[in-house]
Each structure stands twice: as C-alpha cells, then as structure tokens.
gemmi code that builds the backbone of each chain (N, CA, C; Angstrom):
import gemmi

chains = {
    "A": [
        ("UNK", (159.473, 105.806, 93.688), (160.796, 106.438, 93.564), (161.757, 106.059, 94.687)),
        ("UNK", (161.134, 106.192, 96.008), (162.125, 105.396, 96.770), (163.178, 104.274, 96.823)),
        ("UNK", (161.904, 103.246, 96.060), (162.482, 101.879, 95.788), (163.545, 101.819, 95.325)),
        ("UNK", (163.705, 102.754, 94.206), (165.073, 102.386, 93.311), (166.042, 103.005, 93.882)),
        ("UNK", (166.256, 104.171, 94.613), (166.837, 104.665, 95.115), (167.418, 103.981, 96.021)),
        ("UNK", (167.009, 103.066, 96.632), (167.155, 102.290, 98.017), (167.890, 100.709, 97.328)),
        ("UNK", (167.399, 100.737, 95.968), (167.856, 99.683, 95.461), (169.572, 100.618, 94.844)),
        ("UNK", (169.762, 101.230, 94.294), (170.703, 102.098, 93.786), (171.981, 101.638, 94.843)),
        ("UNK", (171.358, 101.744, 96.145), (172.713, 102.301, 97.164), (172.789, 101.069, 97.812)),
        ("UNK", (172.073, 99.763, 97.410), (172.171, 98.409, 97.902), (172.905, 97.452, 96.859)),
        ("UNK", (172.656, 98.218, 95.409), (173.162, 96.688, 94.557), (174.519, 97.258, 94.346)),
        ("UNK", (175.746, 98.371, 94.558), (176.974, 97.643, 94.339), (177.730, 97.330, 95.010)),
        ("UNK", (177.552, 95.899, 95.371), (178.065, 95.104, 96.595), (179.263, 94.489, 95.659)),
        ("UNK", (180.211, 95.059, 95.558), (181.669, 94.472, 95.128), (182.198, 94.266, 96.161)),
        ("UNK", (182.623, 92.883, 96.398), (183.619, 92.980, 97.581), (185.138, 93.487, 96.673)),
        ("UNK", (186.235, 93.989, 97.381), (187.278, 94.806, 96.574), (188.661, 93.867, 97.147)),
        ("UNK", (188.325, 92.764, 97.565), (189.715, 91.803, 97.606), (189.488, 90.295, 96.806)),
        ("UNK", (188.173, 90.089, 96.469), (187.686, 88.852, 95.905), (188.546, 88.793, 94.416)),
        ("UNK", (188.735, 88.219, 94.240), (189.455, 88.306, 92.682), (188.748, 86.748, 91.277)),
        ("UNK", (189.126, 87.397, 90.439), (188.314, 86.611, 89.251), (188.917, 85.416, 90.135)),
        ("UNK", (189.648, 84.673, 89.502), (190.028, 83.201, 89.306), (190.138, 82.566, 90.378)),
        ("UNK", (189.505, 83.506, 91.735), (188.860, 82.389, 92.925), (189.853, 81.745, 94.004)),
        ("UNK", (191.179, 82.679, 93.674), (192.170, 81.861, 94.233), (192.205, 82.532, 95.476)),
        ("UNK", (192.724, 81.970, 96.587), (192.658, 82.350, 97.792), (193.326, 84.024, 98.063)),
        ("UNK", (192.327, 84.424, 99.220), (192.663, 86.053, 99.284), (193.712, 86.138, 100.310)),
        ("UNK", (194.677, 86.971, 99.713), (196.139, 87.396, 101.352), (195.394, 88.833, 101.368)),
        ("UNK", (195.510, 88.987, 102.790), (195.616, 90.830, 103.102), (196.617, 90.758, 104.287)),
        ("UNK", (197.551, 91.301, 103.367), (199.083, 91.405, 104.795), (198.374, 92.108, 105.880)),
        ("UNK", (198.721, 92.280, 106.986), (198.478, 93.132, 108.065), (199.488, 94.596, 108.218)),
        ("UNK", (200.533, 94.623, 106.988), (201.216, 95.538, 107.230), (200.774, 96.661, 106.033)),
        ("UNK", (199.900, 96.208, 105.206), (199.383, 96.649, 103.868), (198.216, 97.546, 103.948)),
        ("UNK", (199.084, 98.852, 104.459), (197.872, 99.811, 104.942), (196.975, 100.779, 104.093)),
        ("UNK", (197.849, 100.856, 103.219), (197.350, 101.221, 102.233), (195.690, 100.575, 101.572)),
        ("UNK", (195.868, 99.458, 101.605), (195.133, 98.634, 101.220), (193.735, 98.773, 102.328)),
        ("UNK", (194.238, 98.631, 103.498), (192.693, 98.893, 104.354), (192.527, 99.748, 105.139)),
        ("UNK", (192.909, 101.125, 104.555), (192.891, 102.473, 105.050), (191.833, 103.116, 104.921)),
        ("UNK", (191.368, 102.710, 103.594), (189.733, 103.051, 102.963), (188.456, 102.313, 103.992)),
        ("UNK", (189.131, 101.061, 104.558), (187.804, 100.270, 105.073), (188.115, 100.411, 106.731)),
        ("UNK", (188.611, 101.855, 107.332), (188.227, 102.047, 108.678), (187.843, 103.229, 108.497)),
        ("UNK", (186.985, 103.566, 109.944), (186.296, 104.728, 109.739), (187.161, 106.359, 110.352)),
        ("UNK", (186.814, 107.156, 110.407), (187.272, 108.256, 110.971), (188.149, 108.146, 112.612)),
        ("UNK", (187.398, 107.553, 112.982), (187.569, 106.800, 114.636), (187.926, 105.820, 114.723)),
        ("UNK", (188.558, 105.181, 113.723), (189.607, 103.819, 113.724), (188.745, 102.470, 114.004)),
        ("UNK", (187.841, 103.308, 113.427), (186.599, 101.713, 113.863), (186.364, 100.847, 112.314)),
        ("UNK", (186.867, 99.693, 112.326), (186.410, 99.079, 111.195), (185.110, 99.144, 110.577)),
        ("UNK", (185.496, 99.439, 109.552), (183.782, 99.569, 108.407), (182.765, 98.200, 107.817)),
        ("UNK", (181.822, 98.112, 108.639), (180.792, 97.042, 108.530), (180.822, 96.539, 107.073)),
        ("UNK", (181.169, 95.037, 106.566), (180.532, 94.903, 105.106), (179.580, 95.178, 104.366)),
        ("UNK", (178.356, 95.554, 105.503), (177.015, 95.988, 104.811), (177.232, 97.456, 104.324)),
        ("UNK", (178.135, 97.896, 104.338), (178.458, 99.407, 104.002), (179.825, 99.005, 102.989)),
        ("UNK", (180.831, 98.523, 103.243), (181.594, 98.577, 102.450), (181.804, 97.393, 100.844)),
        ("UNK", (180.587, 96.664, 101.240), (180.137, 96.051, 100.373), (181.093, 94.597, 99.911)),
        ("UNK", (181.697, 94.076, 101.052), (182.774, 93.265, 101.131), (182.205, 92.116, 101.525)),
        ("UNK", (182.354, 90.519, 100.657), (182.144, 89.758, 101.274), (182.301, 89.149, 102.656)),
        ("UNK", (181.759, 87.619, 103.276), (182.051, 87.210, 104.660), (183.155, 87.137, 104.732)),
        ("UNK", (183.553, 86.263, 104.037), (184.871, 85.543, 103.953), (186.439, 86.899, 103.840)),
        ("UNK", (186.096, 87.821, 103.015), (187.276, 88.900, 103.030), (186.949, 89.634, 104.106)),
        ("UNK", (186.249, 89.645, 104.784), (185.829, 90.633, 106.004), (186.653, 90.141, 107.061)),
        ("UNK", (186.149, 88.871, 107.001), (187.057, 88.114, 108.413), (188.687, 88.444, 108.156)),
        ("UNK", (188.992, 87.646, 106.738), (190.425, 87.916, 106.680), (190.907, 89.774, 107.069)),
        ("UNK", (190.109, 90.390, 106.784), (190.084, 91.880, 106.479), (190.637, 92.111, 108.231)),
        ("UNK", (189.617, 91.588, 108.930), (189.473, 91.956, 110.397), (190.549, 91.792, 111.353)),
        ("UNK", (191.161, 90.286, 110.833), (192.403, 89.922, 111.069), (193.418, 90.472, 111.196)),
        ("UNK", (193.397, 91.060, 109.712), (194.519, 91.717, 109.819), (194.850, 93.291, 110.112)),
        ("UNK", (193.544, 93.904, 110.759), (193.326, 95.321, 111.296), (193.490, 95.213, 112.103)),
        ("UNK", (193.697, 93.726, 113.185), (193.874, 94.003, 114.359), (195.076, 93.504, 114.594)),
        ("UNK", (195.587, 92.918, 113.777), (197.052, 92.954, 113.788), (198.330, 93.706, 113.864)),
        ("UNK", (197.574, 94.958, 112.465), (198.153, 96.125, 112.277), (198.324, 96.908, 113.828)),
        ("UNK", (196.860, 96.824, 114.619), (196.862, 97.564, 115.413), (197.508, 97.118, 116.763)),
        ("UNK", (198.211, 96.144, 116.210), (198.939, 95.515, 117.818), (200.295, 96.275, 117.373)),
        ("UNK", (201.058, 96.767, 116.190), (202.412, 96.796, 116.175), (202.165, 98.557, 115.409)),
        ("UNK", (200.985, 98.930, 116.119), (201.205, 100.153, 115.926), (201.123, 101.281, 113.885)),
        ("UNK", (200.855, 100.047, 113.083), (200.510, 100.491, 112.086), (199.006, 101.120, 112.126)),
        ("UNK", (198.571, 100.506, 112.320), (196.766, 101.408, 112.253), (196.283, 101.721, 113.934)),
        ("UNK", (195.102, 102.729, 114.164), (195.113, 103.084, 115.535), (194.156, 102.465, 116.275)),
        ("UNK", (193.970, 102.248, 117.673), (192.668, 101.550, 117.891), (191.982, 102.830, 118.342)),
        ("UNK", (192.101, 103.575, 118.429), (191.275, 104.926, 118.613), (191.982, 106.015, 118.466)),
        ("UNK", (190.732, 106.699, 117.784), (191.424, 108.410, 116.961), (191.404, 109.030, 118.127)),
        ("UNK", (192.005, 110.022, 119.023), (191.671, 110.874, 119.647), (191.373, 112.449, 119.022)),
        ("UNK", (190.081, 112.954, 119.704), (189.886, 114.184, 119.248), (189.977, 115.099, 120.226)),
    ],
    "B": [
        ("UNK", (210.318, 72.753, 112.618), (210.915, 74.040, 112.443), (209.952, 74.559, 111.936)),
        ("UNK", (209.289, 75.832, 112.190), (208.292, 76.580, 111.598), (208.684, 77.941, 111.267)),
        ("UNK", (208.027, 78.585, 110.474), (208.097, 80.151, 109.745), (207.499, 80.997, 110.680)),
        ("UNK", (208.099, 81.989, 110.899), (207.447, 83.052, 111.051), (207.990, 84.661, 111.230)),
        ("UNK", (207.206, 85.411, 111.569), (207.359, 86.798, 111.183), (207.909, 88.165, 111.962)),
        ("UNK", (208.661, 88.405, 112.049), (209.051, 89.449, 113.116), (209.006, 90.847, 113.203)),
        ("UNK", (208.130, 91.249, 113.365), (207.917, 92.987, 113.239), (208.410, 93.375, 114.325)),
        ("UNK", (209.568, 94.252, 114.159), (210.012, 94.990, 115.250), (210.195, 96.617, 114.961)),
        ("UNK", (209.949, 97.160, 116.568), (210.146, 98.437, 115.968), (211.133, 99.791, 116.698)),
        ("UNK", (211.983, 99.786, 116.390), (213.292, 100.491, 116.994), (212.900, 102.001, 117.292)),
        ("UNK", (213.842, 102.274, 118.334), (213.883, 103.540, 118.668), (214.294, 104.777, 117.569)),
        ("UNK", (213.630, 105.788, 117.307), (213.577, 106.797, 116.688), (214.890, 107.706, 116.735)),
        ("UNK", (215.408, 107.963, 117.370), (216.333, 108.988, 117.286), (217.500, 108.262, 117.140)),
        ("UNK", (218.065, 107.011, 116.849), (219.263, 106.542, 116.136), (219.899, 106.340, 114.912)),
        ("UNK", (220.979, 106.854, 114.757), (221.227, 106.916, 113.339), (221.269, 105.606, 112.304)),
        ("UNK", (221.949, 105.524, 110.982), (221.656, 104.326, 110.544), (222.712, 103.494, 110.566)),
        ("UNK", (223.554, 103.861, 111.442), (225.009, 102.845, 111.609), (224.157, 101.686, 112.359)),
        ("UNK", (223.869, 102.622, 112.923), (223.259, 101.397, 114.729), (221.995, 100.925, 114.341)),
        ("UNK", (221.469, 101.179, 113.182), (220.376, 100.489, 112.925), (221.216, 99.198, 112.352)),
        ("UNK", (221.696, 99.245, 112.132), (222.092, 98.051, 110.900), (223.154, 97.030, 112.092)),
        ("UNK", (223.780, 97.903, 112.932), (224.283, 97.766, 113.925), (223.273, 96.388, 114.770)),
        ("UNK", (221.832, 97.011, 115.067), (220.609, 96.242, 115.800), (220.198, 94.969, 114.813)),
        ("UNK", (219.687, 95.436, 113.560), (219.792, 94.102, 112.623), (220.698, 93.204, 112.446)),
        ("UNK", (221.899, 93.807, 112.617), (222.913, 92.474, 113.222), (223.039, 91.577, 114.351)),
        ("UNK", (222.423, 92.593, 115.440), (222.510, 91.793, 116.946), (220.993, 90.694, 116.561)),
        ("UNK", (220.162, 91.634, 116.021), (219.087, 90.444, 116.324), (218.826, 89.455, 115.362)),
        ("UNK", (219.772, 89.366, 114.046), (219.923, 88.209, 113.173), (220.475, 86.998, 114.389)),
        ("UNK", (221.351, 87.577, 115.317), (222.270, 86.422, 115.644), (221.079, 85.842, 116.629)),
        ("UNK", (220.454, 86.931, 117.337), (219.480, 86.223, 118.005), (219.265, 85.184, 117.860)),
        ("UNK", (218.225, 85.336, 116.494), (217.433, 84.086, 116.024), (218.730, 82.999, 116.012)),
        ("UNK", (219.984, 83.326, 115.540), (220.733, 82.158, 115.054), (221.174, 81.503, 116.000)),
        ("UNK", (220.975, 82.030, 117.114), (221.561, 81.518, 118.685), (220.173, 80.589, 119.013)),
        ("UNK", (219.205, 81.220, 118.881), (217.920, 80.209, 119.254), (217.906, 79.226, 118.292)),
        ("UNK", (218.661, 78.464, 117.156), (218.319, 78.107, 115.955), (217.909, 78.141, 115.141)),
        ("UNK", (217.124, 79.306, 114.863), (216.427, 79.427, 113.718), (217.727, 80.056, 112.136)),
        ("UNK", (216.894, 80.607, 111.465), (217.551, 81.003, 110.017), (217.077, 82.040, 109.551)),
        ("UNK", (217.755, 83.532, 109.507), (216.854, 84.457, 108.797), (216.642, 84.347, 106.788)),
        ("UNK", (215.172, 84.182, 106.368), (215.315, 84.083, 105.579), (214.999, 85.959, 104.466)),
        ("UNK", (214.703, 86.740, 105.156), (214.227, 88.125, 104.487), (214.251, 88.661, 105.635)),
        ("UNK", (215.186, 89.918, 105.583), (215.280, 90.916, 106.366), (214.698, 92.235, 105.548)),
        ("UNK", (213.659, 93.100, 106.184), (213.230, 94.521, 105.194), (213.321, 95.133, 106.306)),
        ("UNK", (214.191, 96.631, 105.892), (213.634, 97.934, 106.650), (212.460, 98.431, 105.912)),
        ("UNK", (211.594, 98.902, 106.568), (210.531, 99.927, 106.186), (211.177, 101.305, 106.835)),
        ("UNK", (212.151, 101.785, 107.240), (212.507, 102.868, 107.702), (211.591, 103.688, 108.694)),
        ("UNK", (212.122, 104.724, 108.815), (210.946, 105.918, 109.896), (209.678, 105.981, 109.373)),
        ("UNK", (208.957, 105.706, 110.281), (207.711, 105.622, 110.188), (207.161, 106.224, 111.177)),
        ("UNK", (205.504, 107.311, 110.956), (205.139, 107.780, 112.262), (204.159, 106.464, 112.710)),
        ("UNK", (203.980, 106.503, 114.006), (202.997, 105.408, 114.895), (201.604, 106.226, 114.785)),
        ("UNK", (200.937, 105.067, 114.688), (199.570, 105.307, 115.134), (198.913, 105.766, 116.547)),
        ("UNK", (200.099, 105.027, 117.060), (199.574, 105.674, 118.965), (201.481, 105.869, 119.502)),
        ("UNK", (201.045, 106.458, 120.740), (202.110, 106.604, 121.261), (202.509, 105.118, 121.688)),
        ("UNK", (203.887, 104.978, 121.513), (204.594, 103.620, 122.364), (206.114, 103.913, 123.358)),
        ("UNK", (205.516, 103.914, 124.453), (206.515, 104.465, 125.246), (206.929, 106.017, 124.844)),
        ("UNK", (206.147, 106.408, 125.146), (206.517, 107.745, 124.511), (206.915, 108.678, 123.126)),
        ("UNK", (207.274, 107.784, 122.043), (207.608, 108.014, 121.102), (206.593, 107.805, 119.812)),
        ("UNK", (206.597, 109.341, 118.881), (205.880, 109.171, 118.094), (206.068, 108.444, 116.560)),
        ("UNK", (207.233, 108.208, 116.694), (208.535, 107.507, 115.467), (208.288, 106.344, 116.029)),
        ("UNK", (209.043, 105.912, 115.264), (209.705, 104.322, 114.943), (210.359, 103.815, 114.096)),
        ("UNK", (211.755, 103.259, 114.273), (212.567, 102.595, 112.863), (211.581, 101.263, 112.963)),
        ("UNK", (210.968, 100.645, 111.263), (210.320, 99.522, 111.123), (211.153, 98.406, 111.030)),
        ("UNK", (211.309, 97.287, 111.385), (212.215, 96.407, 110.718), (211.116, 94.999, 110.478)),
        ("UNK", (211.119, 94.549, 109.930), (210.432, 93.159, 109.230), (211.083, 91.943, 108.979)),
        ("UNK", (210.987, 90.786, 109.722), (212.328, 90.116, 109.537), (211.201, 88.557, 109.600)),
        ("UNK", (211.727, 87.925, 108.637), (210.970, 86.349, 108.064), (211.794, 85.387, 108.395)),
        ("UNK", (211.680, 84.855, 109.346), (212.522, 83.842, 109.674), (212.127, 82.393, 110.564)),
        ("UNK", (212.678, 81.334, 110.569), (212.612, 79.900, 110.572), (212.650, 79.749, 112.655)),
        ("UNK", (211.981, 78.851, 113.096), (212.797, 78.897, 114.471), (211.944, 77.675, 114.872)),
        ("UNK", (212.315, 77.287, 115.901), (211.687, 75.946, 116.830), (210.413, 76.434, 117.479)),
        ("UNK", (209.341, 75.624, 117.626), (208.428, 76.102, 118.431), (208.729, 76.785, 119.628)),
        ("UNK", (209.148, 75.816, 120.009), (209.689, 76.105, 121.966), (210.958, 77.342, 122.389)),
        ("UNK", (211.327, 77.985, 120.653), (212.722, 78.835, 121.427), (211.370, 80.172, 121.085)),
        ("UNK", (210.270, 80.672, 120.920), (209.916, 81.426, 120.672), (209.504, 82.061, 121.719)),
        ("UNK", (209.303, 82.246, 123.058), (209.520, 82.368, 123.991), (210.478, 83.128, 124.279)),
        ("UNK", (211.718, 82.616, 123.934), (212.883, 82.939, 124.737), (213.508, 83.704, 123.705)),
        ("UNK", (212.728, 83.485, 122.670), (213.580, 84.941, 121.650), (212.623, 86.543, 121.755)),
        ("UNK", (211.563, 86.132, 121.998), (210.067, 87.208, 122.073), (211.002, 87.767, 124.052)),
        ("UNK", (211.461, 87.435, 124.385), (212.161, 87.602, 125.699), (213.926, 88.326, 125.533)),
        ("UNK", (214.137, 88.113, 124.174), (215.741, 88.502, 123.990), (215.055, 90.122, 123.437)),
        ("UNK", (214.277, 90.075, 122.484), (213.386, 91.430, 121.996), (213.160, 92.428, 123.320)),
        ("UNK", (212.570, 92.012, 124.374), (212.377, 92.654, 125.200), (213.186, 93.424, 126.042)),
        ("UNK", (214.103, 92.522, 126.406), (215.666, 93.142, 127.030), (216.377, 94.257, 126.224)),
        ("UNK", (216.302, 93.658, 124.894), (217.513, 94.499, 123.943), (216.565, 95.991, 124.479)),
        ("UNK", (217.678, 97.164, 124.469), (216.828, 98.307, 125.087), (216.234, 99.292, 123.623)),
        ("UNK", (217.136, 99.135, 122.428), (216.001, 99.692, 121.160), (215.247, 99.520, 120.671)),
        ("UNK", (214.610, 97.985, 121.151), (213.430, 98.144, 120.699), (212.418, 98.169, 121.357)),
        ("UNK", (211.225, 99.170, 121.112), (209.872, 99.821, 121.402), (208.840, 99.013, 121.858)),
        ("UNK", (208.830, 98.380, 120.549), (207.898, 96.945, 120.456), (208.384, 95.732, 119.667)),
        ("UNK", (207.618, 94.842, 119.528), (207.870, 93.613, 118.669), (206.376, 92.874, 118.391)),
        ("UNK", (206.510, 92.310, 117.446), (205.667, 90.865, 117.645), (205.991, 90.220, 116.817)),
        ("UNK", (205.373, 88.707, 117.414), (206.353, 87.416, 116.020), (204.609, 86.848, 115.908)),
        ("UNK", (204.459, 86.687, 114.392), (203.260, 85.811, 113.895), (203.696, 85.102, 113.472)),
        ("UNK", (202.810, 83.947, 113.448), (203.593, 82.343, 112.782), (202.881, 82.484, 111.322)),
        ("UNK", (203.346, 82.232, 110.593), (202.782, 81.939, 109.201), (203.188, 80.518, 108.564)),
        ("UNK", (202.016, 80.596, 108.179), (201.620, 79.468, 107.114), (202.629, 79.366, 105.728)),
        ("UNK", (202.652, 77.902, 105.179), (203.692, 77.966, 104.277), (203.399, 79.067, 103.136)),
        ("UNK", (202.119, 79.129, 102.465), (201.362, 79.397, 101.584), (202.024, 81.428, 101.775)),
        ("UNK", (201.755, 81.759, 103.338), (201.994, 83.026, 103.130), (203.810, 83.193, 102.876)),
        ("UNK", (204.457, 82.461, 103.711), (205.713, 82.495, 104.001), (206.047, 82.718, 102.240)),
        ("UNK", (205.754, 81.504, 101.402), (205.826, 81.733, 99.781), (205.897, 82.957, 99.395)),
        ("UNK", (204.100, 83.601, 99.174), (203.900, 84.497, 99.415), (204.899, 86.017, 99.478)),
        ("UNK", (205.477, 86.077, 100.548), (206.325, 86.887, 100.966), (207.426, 86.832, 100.461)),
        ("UNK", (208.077, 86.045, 100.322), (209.068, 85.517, 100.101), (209.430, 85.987, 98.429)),
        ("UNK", (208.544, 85.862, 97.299), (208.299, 86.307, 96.256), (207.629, 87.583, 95.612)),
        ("UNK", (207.484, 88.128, 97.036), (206.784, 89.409, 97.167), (207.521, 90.638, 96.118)),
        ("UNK", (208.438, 91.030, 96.516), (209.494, 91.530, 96.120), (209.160, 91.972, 94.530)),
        ("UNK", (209.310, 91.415, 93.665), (208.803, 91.720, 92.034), (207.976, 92.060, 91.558)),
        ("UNK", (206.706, 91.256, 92.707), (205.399, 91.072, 92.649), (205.042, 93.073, 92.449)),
        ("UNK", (205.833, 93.161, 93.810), (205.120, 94.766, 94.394), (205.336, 95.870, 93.260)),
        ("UNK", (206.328, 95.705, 92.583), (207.006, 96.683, 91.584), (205.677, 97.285, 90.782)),
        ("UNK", (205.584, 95.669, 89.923), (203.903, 95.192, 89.234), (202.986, 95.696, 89.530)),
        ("UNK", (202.673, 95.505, 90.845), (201.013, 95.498, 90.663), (200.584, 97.316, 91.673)),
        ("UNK", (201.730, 97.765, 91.887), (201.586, 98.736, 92.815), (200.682, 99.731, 92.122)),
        ("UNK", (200.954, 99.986, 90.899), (200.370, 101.167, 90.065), (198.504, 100.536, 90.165)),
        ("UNK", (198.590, 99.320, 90.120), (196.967, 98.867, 89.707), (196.440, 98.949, 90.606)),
        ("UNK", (196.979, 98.751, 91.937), (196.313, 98.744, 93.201), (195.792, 100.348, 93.586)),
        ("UNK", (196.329, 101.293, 93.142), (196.166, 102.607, 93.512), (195.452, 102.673, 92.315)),
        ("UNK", (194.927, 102.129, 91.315), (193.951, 102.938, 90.572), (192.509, 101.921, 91.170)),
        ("UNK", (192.425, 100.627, 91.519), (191.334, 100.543, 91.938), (190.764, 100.758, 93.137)),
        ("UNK", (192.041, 101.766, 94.054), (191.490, 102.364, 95.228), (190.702, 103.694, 95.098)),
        ("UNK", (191.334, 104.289, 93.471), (190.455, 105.295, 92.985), (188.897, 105.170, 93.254)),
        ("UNK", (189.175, 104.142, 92.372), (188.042, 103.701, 92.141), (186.640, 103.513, 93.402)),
        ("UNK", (187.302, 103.037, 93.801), (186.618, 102.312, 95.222), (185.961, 103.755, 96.257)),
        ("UNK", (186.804, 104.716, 96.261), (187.031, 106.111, 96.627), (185.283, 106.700, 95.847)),
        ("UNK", (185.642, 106.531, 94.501), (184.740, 107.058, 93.736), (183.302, 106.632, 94.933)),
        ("UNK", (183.263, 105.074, 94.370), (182.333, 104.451, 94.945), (181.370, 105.116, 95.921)),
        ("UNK", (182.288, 104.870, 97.001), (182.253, 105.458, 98.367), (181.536, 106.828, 98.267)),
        ("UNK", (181.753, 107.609, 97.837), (181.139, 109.332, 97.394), (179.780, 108.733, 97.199)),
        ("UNK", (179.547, 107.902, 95.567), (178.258, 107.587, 95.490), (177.534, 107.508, 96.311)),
        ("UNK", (177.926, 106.772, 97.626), (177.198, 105.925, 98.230), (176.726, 107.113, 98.889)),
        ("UNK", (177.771, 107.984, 99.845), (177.267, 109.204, 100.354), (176.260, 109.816, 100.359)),
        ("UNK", (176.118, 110.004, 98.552), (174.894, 110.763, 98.173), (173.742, 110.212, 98.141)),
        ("UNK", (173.678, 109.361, 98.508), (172.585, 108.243, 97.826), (172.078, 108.499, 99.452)),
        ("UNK", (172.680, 107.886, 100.224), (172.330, 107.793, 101.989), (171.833, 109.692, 101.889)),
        ("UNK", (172.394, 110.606, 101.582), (171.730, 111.658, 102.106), (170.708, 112.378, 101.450)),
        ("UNK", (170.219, 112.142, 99.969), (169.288, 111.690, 99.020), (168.108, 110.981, 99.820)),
        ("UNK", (168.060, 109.722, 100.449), (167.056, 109.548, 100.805), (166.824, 109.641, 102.323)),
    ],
}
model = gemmi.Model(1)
for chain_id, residues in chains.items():
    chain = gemmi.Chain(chain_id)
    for i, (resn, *xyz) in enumerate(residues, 1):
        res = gemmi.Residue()
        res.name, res.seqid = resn, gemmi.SeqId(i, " ")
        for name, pos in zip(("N", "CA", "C"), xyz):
            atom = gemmi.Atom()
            atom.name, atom.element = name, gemmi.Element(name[0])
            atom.pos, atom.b_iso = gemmi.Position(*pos), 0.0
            res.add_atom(atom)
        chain.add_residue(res)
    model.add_chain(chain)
structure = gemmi.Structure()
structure.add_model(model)
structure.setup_entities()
C-alpha cells in the first residue's frame, strides 16, 4: 500500500509552462501572477521536485524570480 | 543599437499630472542618450514587496526602448539623480523577447481568462499533493 501511495504523489510531474508545440518558453519577470504559486510562504522558491516543473522552465522560472525581486515585485524574504 | 527594458519605479505620493510630467522627462532621457522609446506602460500604484527607501508604494512605469551599448551607463546614472525615482533597472533583451512584448498587448486580452483557469487548476493540484505527503 505504500508503494502506490508514494507512486500517487510522484507521477504528476506536469511541468505548468512547457507547452504542446515545443515552442520556446517566455516567463516575464514582471508576471507575478504567473509565479506566485511557485514560491513558498517565506519567499523561497519552490524546488521542481515538488512543483513538478521541468529543468529547463525552472531555470527560466529562477531567472525571472530574481529579477522580480531586484525591482521589488516579489520579496526576498517574508518577515514574520 | 540594442533593446532593452526599463522598469522604473516612482515616488508614491504624486499626483498624475507629474507622473506623466516624469514620463516625459525620462522619454527625453533616452532621446538625449540616442536611443528611441518604443512602448511606454504604466502599471500604476502598486504595493512593494519590501520597503525601498522608505516607501511602501510605488508608481510602476515600464518603458521598452532602443539605446547604444555604451550610453547605458550614463542613462542608469540620469535615473539616479532624477529625485522621483525610488528605483530602476534596465535589462537588455533579446530580439525574440523585445517581439514578444511588443505584440503583447492583444495577446493579454486573450489568453488572460485561460491563464487563471489553469492556475486553478494547478492550485487544485497542489492540495492533492498536501494530502498525499500527510497520508503517508
């Protein structure tokens, strides 16, 4: 019973910027909307092995979170 | 001559004469360094993610424009002086994004509704996953 369970919460690895027809991925850096879901509580970017995002959109992904966070759109730390 | 991107971000408590007022001074900027503005966007008041100089606002301005390698310097230096604005930064972009942007505009109308339903979605996801991690 484990197994599948463990398999359950491993196989849906959609990355969520990859698109059918393969054509190259943009993620603006001002498009917060868009990667608001993939930081965490504490403004810490969310690992692909959790958010289920390929290499290749991760990097672009990363790029542009830290971009955001130079001009003040996203935070580099939540304070509590 | 290369593309690139100008996020700037104005002081909060000015009205919108003098905003438009500032988008004028710093069109000429660029036009004094040579470049060409090709897309000017307000994003309007916006709250910041962190404090910048004290202020929890910010007027957004977004400005796409053409310039020489070598005047970028000395325009990232005219930004600094001018006293409304907070912050800045200029990214260089690639033709592909410059396009991109540039055609953005129609694009966003389109696809805005689809993008918020597969963030639903994604949302959903995410819950699953929750349960699953505290399940085992």
């Amino acid at each position: 019973m484990p197994e599948t369970k463990k398999r359950s919460f491993f196989s849906n690895k959609i990355c969520r910027f990859c698109n059918d027809d393969q054509s190259k991925v943009f993620i603006d850096f001002f498009d917060v909307k868009a990667m608001k879901p993939l930081i965490s509580e504490r403004g810490k970017i969310v690992p692909s092995r959790i958010s289920g995002n390929c290499a290749k959109c991760q990097r672009i992904l990363t790029r542009a979170i830290k971009k955001a966070r130079n001009i003040a759109l996203l935070p580099f730390a939540v304070e509590h | 001559m290369r593309s690139y991107q100008s996020v700037l971000i104005l002081k909060p408590d000015i009205d919108e004469a003098r905003v438009d007022e500032a988008v004028e001074k710093i069109s000429e900027f660029i036009k004094s360094n040579g470049g060409a503005c090709l897309k000017i966007e307000k994003w309007g008041k916006k709250r910041l993610a962190y404090r910048v100089k004290k202020n929890r606002f910010g007027i957004y301005l977004n400005i796409y424009h053409t310039l020489e390698a070598a005047q970028v310097a000395d325009l990232e230096n005219k930004y600094k002086l001018y006293d409304l604005v907070i912050k800045y930064m200029v990214v260089k972009l690639a033709d592909d994004e410059l396009e991109r942007a540039l055609d953005k505009e129609n694009k966003v109308i389109d696809g805005e509704d689809e993008e918020g339903k597969d963030k639903d979605k994604n949302k959903d996801k995410d819950k699953d996953k929750d349960k699953g991690e505290e399940d085992s």
